[in-house]
N, CA, C and O atoms as a Maestro MAE file, in Angstrom:
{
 s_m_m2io_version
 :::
 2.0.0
}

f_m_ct {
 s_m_title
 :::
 protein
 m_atom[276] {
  # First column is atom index #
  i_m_mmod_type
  r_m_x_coord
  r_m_y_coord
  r_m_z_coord
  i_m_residue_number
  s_m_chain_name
  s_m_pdb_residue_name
  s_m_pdb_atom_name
  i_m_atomic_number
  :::
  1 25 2.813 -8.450 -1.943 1 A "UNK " " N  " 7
  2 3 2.882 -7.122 -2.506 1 A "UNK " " CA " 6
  3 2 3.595 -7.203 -3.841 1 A "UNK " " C  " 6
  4 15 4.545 -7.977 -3.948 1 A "UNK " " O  " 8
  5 25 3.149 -6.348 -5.023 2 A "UNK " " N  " 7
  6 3 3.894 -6.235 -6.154 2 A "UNK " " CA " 6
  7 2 4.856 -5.745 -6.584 2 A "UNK " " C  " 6
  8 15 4.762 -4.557 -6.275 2 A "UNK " " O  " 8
  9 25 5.818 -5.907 -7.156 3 A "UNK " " N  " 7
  10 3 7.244 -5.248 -7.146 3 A "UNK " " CA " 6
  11 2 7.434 -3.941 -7.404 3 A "UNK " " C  " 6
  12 15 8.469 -3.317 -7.169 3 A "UNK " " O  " 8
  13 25 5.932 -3.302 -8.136 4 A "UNK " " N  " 7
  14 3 5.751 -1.709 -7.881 4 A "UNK " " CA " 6
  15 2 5.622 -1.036 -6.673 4 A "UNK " " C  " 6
  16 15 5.365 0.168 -6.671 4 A "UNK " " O  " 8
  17 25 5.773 -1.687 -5.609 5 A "UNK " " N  " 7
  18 3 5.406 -1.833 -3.976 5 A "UNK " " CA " 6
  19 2 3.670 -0.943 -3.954 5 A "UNK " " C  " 6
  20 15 3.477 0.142 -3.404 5 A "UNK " " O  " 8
  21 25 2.809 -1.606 -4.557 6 A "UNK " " N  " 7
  22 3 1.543 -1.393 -4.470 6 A "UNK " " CA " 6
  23 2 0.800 -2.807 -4.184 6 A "UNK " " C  " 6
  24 15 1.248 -3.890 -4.562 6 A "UNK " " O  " 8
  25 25 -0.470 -2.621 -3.417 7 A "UNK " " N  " 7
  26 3 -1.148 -3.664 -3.101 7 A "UNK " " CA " 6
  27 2 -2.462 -3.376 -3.673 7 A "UNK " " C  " 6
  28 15 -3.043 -2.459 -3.092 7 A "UNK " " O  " 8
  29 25 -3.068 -3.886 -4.615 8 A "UNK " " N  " 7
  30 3 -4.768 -3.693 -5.493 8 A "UNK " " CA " 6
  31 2 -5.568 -4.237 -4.340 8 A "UNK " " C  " 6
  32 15 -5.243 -5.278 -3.769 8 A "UNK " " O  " 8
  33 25 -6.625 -3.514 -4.004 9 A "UNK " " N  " 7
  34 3 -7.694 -4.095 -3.046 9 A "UNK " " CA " 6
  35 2 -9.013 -3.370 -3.550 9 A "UNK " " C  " 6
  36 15 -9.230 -2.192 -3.834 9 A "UNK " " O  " 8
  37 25 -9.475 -4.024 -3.555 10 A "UNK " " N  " 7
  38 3 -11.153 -3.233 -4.980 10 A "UNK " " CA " 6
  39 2 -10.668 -2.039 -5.651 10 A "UNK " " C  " 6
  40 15 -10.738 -0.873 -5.262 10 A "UNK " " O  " 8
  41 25 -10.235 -2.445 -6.572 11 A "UNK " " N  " 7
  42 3 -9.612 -2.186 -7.714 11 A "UNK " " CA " 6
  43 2 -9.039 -0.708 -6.953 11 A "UNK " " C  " 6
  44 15 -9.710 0.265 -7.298 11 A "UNK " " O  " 8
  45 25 -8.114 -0.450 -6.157 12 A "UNK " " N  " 7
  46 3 -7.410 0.935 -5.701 12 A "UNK " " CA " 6
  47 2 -6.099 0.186 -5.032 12 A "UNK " " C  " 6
  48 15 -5.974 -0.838 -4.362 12 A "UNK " " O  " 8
  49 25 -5.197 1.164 -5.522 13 A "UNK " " N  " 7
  50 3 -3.809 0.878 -4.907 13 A "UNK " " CA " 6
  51 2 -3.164 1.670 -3.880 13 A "UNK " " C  " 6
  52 15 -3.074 2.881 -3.677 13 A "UNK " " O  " 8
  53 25 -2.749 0.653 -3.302 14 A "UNK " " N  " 7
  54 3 -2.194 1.277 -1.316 14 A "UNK " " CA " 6
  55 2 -0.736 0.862 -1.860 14 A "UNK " " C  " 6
  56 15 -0.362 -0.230 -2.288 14 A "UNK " " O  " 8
  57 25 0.177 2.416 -1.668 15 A "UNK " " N  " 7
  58 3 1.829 1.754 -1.130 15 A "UNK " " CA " 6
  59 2 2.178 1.295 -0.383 15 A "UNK " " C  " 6
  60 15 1.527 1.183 0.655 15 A "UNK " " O  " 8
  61 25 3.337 0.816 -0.532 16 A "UNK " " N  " 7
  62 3 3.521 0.187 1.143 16 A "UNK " " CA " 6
  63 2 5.515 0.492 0.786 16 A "UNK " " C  " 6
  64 15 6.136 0.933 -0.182 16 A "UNK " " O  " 8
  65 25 5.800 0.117 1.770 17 A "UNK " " N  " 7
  66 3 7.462 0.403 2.293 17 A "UNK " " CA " 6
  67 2 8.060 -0.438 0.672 17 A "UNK " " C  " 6
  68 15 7.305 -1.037 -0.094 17 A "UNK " " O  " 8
  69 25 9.171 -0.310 0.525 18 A "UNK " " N  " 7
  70 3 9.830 -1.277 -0.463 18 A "UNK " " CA " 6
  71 2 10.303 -3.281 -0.010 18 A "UNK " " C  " 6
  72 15 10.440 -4.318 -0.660 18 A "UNK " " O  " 8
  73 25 10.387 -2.904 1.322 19 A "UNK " " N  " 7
  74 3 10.621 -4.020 2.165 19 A "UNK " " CA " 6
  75 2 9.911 -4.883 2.183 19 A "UNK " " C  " 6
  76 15 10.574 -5.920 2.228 19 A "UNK " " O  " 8
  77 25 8.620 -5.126 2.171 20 A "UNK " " N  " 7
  78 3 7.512 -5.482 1.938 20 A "UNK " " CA " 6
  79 2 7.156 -6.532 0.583 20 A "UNK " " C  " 6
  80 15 6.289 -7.405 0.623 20 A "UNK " " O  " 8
  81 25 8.145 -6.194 -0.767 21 A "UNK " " N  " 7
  82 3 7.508 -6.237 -1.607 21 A "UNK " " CA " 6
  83 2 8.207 -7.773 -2.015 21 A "UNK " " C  " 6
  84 15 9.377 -8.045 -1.749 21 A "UNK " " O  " 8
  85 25 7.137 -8.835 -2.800 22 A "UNK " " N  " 7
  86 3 7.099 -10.085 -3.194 22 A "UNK " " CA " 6
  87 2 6.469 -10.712 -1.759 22 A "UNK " " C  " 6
  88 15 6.252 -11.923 -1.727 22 A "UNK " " O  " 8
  89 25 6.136 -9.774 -0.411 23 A "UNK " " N  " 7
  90 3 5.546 -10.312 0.668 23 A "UNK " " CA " 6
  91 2 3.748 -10.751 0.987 23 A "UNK " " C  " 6
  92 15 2.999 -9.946 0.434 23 A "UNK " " O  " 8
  93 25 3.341 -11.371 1.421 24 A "UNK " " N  " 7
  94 3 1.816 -11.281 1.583 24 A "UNK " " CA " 6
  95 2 1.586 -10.596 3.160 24 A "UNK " " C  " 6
  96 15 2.045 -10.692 4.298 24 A "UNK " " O  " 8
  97 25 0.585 -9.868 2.416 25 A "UNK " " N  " 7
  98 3 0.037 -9.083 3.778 25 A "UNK " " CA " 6
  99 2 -1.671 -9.175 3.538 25 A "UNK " " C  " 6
  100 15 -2.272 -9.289 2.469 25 A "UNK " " O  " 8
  101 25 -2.247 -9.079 4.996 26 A "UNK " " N  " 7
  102 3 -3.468 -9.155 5.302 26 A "UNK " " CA " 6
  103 2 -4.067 -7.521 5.259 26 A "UNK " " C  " 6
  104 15 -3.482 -6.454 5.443 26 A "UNK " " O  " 8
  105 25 -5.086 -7.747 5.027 27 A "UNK " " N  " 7
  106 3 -5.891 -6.592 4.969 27 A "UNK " " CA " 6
  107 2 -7.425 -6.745 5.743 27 A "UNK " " C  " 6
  108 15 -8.136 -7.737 5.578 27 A "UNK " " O  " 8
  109 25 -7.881 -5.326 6.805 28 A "UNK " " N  " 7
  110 3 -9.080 -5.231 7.155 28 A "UNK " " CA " 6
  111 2 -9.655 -4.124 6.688 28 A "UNK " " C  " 6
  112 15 -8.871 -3.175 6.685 28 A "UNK " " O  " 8
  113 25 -11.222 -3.765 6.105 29 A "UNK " " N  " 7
  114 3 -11.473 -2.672 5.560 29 A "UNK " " CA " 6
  115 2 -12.456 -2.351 6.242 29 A "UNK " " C  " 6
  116 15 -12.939 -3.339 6.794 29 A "UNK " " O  " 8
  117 25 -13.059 -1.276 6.496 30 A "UNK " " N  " 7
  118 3 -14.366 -0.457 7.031 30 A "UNK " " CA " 6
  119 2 -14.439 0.391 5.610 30 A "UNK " " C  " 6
  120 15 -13.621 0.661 4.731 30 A "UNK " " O  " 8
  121 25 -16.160 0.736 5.888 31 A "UNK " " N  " 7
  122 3 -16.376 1.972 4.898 31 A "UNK " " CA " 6
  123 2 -15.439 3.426 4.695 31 A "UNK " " C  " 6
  124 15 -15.491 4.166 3.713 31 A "UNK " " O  " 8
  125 25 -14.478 3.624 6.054 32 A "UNK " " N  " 7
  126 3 -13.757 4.618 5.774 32 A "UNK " " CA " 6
  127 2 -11.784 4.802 5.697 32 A "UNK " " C  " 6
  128 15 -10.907 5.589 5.341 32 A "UNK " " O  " 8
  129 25 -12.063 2.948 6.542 33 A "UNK " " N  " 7
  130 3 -10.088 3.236 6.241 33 A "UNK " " CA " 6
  131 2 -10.086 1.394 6.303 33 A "UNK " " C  " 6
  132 15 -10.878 0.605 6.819 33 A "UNK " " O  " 8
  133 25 -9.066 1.232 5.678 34 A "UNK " " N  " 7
  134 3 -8.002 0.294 5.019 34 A "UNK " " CA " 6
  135 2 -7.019 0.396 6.272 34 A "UNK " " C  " 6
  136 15 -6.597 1.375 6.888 34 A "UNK " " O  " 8
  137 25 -6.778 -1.172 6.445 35 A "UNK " " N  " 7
  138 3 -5.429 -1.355 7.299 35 A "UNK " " CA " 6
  139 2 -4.450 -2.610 6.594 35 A "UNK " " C  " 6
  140 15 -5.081 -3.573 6.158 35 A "UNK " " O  " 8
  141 25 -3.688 -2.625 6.529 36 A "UNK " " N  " 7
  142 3 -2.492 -3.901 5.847 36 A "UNK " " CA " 6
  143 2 -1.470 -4.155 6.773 36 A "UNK " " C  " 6
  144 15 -0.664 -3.298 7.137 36 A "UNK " " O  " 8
  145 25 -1.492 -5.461 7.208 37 A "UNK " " N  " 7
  146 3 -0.613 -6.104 8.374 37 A "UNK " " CA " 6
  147 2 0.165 -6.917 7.232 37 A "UNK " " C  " 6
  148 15 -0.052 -7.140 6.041 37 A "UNK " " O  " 8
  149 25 1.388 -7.331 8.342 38 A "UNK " " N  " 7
  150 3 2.223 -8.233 7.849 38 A "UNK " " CA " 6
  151 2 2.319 -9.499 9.279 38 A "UNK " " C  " 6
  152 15 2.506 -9.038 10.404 38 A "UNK " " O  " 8
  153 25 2.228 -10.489 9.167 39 A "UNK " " N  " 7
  154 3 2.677 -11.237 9.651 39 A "UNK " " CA " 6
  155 2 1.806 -10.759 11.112 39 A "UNK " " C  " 6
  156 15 2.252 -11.114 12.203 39 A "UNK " " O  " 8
  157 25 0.613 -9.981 11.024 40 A "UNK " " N  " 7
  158 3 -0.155 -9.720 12.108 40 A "UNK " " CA " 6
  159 2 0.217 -8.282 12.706 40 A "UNK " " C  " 6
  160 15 -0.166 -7.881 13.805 40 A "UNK " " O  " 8
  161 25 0.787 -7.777 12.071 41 A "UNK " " N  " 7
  162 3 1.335 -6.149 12.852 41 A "UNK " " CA " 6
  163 2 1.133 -5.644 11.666 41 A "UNK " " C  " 6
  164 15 1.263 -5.863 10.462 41 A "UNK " " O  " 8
  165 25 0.640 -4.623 12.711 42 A "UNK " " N  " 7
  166 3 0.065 -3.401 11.709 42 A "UNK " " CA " 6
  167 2 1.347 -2.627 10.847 42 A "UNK " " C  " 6
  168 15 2.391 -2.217 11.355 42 A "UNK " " O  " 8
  169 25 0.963 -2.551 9.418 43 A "UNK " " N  " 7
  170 3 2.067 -1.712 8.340 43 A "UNK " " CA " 6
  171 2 1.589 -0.221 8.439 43 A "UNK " " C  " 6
  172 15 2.257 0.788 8.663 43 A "UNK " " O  " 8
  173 25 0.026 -0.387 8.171 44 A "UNK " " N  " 7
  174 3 -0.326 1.279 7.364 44 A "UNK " " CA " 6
  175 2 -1.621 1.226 7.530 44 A "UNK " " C  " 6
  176 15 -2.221 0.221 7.150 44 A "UNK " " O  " 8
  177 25 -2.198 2.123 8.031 45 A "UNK " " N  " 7
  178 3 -3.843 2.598 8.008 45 A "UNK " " CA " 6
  179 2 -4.167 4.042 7.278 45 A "UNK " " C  " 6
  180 15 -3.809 5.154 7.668 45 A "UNK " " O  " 8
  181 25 -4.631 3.847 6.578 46 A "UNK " " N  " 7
  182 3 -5.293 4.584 5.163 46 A "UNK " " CA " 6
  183 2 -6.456 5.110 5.158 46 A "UNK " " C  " 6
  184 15 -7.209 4.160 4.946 46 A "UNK " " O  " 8
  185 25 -7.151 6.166 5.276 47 A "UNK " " N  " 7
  186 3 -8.409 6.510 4.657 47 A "UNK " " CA " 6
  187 2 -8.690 6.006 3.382 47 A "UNK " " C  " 6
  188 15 -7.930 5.932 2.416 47 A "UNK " " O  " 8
  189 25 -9.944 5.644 3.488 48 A "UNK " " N  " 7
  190 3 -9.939 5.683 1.525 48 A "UNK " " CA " 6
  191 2 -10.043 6.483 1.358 48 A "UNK " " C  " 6
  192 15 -10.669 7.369 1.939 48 A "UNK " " O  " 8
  193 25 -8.860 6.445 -0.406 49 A "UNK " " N  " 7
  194 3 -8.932 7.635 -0.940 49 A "UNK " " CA " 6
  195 2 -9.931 7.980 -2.163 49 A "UNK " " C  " 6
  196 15 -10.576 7.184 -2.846 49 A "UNK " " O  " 8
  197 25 -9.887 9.161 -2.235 50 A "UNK " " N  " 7
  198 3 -10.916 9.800 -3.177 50 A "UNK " " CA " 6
  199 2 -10.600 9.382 -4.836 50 A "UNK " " C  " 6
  200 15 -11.404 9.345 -5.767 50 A "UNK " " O  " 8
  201 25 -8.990 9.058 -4.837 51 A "UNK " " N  " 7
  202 3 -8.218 9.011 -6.133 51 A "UNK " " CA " 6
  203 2 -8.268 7.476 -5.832 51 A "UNK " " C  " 6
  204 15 -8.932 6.972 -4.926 51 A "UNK " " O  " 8
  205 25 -7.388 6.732 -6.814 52 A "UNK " " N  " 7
  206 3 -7.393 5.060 -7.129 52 A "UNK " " CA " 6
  207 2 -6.543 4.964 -6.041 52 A "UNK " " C  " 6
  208 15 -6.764 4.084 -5.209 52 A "UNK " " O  " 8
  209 25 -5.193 6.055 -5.846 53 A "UNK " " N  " 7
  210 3 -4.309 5.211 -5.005 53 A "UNK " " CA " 6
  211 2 -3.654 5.550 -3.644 53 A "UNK " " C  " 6
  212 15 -3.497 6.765 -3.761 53 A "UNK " " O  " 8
  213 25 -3.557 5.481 -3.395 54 A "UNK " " N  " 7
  214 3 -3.036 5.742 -1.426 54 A "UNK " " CA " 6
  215 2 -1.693 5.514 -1.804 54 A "UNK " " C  " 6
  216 15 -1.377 4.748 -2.714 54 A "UNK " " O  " 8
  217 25 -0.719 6.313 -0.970 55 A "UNK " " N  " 7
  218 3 0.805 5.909 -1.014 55 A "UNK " " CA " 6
  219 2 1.513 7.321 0.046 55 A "UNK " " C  " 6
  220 15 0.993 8.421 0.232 55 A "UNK " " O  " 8
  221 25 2.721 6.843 0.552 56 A "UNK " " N  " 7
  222 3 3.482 7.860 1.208 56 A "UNK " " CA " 6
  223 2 4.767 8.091 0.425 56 A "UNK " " C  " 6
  224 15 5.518 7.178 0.079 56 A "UNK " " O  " 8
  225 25 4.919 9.101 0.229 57 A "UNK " " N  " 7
  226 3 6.164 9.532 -1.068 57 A "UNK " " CA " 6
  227 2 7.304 8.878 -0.604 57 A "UNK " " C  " 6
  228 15 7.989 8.087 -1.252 57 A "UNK " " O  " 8
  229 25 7.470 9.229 0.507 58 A "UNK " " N  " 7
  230 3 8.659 8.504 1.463 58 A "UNK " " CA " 6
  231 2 9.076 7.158 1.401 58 A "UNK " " C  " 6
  232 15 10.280 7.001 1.603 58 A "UNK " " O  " 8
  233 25 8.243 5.892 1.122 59 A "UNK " " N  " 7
  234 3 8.020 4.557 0.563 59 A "UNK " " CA " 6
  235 2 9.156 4.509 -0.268 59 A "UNK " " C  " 6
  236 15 10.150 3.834 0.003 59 A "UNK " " O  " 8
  237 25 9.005 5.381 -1.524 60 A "UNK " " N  " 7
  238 3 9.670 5.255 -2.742 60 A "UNK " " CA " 6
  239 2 10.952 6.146 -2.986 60 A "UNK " " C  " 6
  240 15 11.032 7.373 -3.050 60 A "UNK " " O  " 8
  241 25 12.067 5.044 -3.121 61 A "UNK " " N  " 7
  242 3 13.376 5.536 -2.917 61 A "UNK " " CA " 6
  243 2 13.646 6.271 -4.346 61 A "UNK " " C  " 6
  244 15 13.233 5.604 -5.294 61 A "UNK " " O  " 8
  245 25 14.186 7.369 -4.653 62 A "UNK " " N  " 7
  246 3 14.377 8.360 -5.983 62 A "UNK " " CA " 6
  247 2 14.682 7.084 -7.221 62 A "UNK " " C  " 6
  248 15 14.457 7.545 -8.340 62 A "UNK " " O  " 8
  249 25 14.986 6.100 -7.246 63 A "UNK " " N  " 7
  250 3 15.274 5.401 -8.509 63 A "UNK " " CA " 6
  251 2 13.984 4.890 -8.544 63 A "UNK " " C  " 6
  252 15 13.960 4.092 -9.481 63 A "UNK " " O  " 8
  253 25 12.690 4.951 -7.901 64 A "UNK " " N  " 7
  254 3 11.734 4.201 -8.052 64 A "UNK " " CA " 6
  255 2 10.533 5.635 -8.851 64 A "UNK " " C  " 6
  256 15 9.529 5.624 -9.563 64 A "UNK " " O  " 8
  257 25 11.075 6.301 -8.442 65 A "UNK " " N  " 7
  258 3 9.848 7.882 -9.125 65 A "UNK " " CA " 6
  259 2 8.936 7.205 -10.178 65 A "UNK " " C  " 6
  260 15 7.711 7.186 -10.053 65 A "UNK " " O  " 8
  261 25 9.564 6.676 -11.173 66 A "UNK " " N  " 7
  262 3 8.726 5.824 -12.321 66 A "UNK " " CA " 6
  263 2 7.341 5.046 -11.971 66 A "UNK " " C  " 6
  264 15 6.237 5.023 -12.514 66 A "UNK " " O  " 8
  265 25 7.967 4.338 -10.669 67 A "UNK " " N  " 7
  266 3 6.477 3.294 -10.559 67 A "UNK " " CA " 6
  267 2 5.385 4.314 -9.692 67 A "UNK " " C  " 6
  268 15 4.394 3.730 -9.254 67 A "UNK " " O  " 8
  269 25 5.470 5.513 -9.464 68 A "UNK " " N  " 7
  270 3 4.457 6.517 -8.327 68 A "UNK " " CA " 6
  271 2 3.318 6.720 -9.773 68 A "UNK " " C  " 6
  272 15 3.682 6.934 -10.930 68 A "UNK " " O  " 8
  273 25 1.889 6.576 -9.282 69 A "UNK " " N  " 7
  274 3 0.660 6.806 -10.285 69 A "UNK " " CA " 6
  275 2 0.723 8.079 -10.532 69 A "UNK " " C  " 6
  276 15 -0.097 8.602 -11.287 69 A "UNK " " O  " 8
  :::
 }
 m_bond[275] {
  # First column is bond index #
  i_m_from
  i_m_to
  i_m_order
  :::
  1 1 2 1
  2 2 3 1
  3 3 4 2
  4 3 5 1
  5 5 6 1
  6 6 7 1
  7 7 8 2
  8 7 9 1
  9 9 10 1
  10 10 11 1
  11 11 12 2
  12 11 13 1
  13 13 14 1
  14 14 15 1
  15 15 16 2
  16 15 17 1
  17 17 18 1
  18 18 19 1
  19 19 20 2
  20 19 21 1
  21 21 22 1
  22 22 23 1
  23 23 24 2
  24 23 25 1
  25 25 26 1
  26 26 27 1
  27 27 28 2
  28 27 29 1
  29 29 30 1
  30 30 31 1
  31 31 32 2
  32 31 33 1
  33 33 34 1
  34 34 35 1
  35 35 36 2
  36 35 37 1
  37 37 38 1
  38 38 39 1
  39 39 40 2
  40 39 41 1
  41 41 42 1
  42 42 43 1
  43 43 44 2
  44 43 45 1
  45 45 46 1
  46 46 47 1
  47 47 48 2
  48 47 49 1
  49 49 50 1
  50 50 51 1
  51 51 52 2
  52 51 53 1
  53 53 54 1
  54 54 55 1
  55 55 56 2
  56 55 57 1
  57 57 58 1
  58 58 59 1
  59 59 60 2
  60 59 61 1
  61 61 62 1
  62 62 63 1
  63 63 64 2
  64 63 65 1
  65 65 66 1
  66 66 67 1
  67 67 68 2
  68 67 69 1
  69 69 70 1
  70 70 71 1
  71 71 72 2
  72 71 73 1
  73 73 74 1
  74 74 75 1
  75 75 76 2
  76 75 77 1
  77 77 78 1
  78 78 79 1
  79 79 80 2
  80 79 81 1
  81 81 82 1
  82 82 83 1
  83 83 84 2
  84 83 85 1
  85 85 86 1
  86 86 87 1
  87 87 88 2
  88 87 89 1
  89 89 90 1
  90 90 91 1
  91 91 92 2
  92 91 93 1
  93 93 94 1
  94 94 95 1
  95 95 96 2
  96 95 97 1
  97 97 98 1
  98 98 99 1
  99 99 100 2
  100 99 101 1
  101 101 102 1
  102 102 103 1
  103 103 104 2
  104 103 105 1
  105 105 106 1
  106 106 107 1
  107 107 108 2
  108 107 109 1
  109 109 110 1
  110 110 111 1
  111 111 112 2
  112 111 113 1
  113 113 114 1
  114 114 115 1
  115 115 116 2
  116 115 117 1
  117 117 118 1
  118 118 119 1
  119 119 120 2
  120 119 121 1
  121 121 122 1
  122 122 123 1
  123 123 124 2
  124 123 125 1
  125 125 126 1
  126 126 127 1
  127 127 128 2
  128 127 129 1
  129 129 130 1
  130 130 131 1
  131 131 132 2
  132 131 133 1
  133 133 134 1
  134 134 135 1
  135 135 136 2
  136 135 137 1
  137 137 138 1
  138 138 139 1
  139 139 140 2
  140 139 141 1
  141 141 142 1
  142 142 143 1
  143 143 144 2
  144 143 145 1
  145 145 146 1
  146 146 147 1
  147 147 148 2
  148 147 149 1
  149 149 150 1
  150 150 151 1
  151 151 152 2
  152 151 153 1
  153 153 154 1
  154 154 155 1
  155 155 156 2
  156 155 157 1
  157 157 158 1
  158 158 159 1
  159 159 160 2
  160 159 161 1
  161 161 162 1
  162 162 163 1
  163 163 164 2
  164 163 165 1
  165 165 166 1
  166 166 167 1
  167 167 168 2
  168 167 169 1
  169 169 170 1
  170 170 171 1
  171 171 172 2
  172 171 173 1
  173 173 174 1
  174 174 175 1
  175 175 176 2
  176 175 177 1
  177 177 178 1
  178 178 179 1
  179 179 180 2
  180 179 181 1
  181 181 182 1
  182 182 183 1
  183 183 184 2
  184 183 185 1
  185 185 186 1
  186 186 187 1
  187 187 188 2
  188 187 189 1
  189 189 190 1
  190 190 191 1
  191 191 192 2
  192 191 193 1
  193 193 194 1
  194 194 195 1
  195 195 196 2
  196 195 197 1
  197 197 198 1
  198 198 199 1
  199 199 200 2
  200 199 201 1
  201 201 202 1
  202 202 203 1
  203 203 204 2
  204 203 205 1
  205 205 206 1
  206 206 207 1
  207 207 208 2
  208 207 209 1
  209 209 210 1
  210 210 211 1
  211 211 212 2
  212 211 213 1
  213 213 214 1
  214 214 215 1
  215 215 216 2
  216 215 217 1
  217 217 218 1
  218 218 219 1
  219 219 220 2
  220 219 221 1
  221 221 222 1
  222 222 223 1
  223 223 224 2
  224 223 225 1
  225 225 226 1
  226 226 227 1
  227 227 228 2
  228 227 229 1
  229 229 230 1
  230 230 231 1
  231 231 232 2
  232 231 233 1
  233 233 234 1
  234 234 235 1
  235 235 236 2
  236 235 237 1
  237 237 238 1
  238 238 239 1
  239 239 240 2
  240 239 241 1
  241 241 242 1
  242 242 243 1
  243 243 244 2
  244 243 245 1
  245 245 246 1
  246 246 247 1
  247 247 248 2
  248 247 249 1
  249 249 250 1
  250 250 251 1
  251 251 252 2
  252 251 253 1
  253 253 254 1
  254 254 255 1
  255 255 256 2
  256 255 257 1
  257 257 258 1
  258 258 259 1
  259 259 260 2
  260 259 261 1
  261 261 262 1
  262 262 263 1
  263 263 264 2
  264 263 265 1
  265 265 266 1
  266 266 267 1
  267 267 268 2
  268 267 269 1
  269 269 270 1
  270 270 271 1
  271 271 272 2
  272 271 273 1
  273 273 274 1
  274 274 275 1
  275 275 276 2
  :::
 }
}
């Protein structure tokens, strides 16, 4: 994960926790939702979204507001 705690997967960005980030995580996709494991356990299941990026506000601690799209 990137230190913006976003993960690019055809060209759209999924947040993920801050904990996560400099980590590799796996990803499975269907035509309608996105899932991202860590270490084989499930993080986050996502609809795709309509916009570039998926994220839960909650992820991002108030000194991070800057890196939210």
């Amino acid at each position: 994960m990137h230190p913006d705690q976003f993960v690019s997967i055809r060209n759209m960005l999924y947040g993920m926790p801050a904990s996560y980030i400099g980590k590799t995580v796996q990803v499975r996709s269907t035509r309608t939702f996105i899932e991202l494991f860590h270490q084989h356990l499930a993080v986050r299941r996502d609809a795709i979204p309509s916009s570039r990026t998926a994220y839960l506000a909650d992820d991002f601690p108030a000194h991070a507001e800057t890196f939210k799209p």
